[in-house]
C-alpha positions, 0 to 999 in steps of 0.5 A, a space after each residue: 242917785 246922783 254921785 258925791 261931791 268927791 266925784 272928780 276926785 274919786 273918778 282919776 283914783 278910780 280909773 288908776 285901780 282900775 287899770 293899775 296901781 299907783 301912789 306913794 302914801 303911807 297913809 292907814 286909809 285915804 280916800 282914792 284920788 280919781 286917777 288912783 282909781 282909774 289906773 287901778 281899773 285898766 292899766 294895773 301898774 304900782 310905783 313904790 317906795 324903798 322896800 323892806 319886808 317886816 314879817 311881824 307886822 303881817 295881818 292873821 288873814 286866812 282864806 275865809 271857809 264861807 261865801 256871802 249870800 249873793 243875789 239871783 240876777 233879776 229884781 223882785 223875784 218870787 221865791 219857791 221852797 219845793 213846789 210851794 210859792 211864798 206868798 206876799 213875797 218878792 226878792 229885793 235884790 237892788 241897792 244904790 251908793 248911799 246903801 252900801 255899808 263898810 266892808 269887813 273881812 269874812 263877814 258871813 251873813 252879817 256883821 255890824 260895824 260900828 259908825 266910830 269903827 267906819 270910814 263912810 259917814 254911816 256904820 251898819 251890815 255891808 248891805 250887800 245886793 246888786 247895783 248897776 253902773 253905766 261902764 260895769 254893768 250889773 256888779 253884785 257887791 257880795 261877789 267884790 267882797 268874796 274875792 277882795 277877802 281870798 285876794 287879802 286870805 291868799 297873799 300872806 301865805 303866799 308870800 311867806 311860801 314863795 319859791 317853795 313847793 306849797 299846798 293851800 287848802 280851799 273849802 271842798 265844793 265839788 271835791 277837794 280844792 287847793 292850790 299847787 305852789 312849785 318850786 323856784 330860785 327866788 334868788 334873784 328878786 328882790 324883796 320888793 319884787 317878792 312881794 308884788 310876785 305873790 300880790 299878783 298871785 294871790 288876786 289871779 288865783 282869788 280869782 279863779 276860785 271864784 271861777 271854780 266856784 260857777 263851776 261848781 253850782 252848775 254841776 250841782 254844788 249847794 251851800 245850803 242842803 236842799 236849795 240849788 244854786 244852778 241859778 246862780 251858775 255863770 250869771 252874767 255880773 259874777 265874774 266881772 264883780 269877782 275880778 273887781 274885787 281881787 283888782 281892788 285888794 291887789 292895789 291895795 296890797 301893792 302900796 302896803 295898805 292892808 297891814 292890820 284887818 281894821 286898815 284893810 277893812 277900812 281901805 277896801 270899803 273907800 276903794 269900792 265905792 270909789 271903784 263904782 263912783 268910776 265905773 258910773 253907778 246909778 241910783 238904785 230906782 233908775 237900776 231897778 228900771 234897767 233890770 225892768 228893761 232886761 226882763 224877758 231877754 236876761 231874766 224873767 220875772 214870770 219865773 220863781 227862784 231857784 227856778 234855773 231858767 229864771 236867769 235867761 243870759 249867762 256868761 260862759 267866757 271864763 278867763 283873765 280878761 272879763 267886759 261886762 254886759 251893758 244896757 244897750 239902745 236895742 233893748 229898751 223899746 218905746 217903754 224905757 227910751 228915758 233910759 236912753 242916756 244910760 245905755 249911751 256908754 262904752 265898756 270898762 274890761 278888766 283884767 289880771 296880768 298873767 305875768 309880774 317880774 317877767 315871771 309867768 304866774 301859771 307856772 308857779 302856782 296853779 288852782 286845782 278842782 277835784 270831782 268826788 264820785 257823787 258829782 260824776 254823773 254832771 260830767 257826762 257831757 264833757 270828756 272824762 279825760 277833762 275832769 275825771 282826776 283834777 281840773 286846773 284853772 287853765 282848763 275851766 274855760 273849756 268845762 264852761 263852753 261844755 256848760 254853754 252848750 248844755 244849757 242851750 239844749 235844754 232851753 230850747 227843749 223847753 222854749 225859752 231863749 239863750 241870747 
């Protein structure tokens, strides 16, 4: 699919989101300028005007209780309920720019939002799927969204907590999850520095309950009773889309753009598409043919969900830093070589600070994952001592090495690769 026409303007906003945050507007929603975009994707920095804090105005967002359907990596896939294949039947996961619907905040499964109501030229669903981009790699939309949502959910009460001893309830998964808020002298910052202390709290810790939540379907966690999700676990575009979106709303709560839903709504569904504009999208035929050209080697097509193993290559490296996965020259072979100017890119790697206003984040509020009995016996490759209380976000990078090398023993017991 060839980009808008607002391309060049898009891509320096872009990249600022990526990398940081800056701009002075006060504007409700304004398309993002391609530096805007560019310094929120890679430097993560905001500029901002003379501060004051009006508690009145805050939005009633709260973490939402529900995830959105996401999608099995791959294109077209055959789907099984128990031993039975649906015929006529194939999974069509891919979309490209023109598909994509305005965002709304804790949609669920679906809602319409009306033409009137939409900053795009179009209303309608979210449409939410995978698409592909030539710096990003796969990104799954539902995943963006997911975190974009708890990063907005998380940061009001956040802020209003800031400095007290605070628990915030999550939806319970493998057990009860919650994040643990300390107390400290918050005397010293000023407004402004309160609330950028809490906007990075809240996209980093956003974040990691996305990473608690791959956690959780490995060792065994369905939304729907009856249907495995261990798929789904540590796909290789998750992760990376997560972090987008919580990098997308903390731009946007830096500069103030976030003070009503409907301005949230609208923001998030600009900077997205900008975002993606950035990182290079293609249209959704030359996206169904890179994930063609990966069948084999990080997917199989012979496979049917929710076969786990249908999804051949993961991503075990959790953390604060993310680089996603690209189609590469070596993958495409004789039959996707007019793929080739796709596969000639290099990498955006995202990341969230670990530290704002000199202060570090980690040691004023941690994410805690707690293991009912009935998951204990999908621990009992790791040290108990690792999992048997709590595990905190700090320590989710060891659960999924321990992760990594299970499933590597089993592909190889049943012959299939783990590249």
């Amino acid at each position: 699919m060839s980009c808008s026409p607002f391309r060049p303007f898009f891509a320096t906003a872009l990249l600022s989101l990526l990398v940081g945050c800056s701009s002075n507007t006060w504007q409700t929603y304004a398309v993002p300028s391609n530096a805007e975009v560019t310094e929120m994707l890679i430097e993560g920095k905001s500029t901002s005007q003379p501060w004051q804090l009006q508690e009145a105005r805050y939005p009633k967002l709260t973490v939402p209780q529900n995830v959105r359907p996401c999608c099995a990596f791959g294109d077209m896939q055959k789907v099984k309920l128990g031993l039975v294949s649906v015929p006529f039947f194939r999974l069509n996961n891919v979309v490209g720019l023109s598909d994509i619907g305005p965002h709304k905040f804790a949609c669920g499964i679906y809602y319409y939002t009306s033409a009137s109501s939409s900053v795009l030229d179009h209303g309608g669903s979210e449409n939410n799927g995978i698409v592909y981009t030539q710096q990003g790699g796969f990104i799954d939309l539902a995943h963006v969204r997911d975190t974009a949502d708890d990063t907005i959910g998380l940061f009001f009460e956040i802020l209003a907590n800031l400095g007290q001893a605070h628990r915030i309830d999550l939806p319970a998964e493998l057990g009860p999850r919650y994040i643990e808020m300390r107390a400290f002298d918050v005397s010293a910052l000023t407004d402004k520095q309160q609330w950028s202390v809490a906007a990075h709290l809240a996209a980093r810790l956003a974040y990691f309950k996305a990473e608690s939540h791959e956690i959780a379907q490995w060792h065994g966690y369905t939304s729907f009773s009856g249907w495995p999700e261990t798929i789904s676990a540590y796909s290789l575009e998750d992760l990376y889309s997560n972090m987008l979106g919580a990098k997308i709303v903390l731009n946007l709560i830096q500069h103030r753009n976030v003070l009503s839903e409907q301005e949230y709504n609208q923001n998030v569904s600009l900077w997205l598409n900008a975002s993606l504009q950035e990182l290079g999208i293609v249209d959704k035929a030359q996206a169904k043919q890179v994930l063609a050209a990966v069948d084999g080697k990080w997917w199989s097509s012979k496979e049917s969900i929710p076969n786990k193993y249908m999804v051949l290559k993961r991503h075990y490296e959790l953390g604060d830093q993310q680089t996603p996965y690209l189609l590469t020259p070596e993958l495409l072979g004789d039959q996707f070589e007019h793929l080739a100017p796709v596969a000639k890119t290099s990498a955006i790697a995202l990341s969230l600070p670990a530290y704002a206003e000199s202060l570090e984040l980690d040691n004023i509020a941690t994410l805690v994952l707690e293991i009912m009995p009935r998951y204990a016996a999908t621990f009992s490759h790791i040290p108990e001592q690792l999992w048997s209380e709590r595990i905190v976000h700090t320590e989710f990078p060891m659960i999924a090495r321990y992760a990594k090398q299970q499933d590597s023993k089993e592909m190889e017991a049943i012959g299939v690769g783990n590249e």
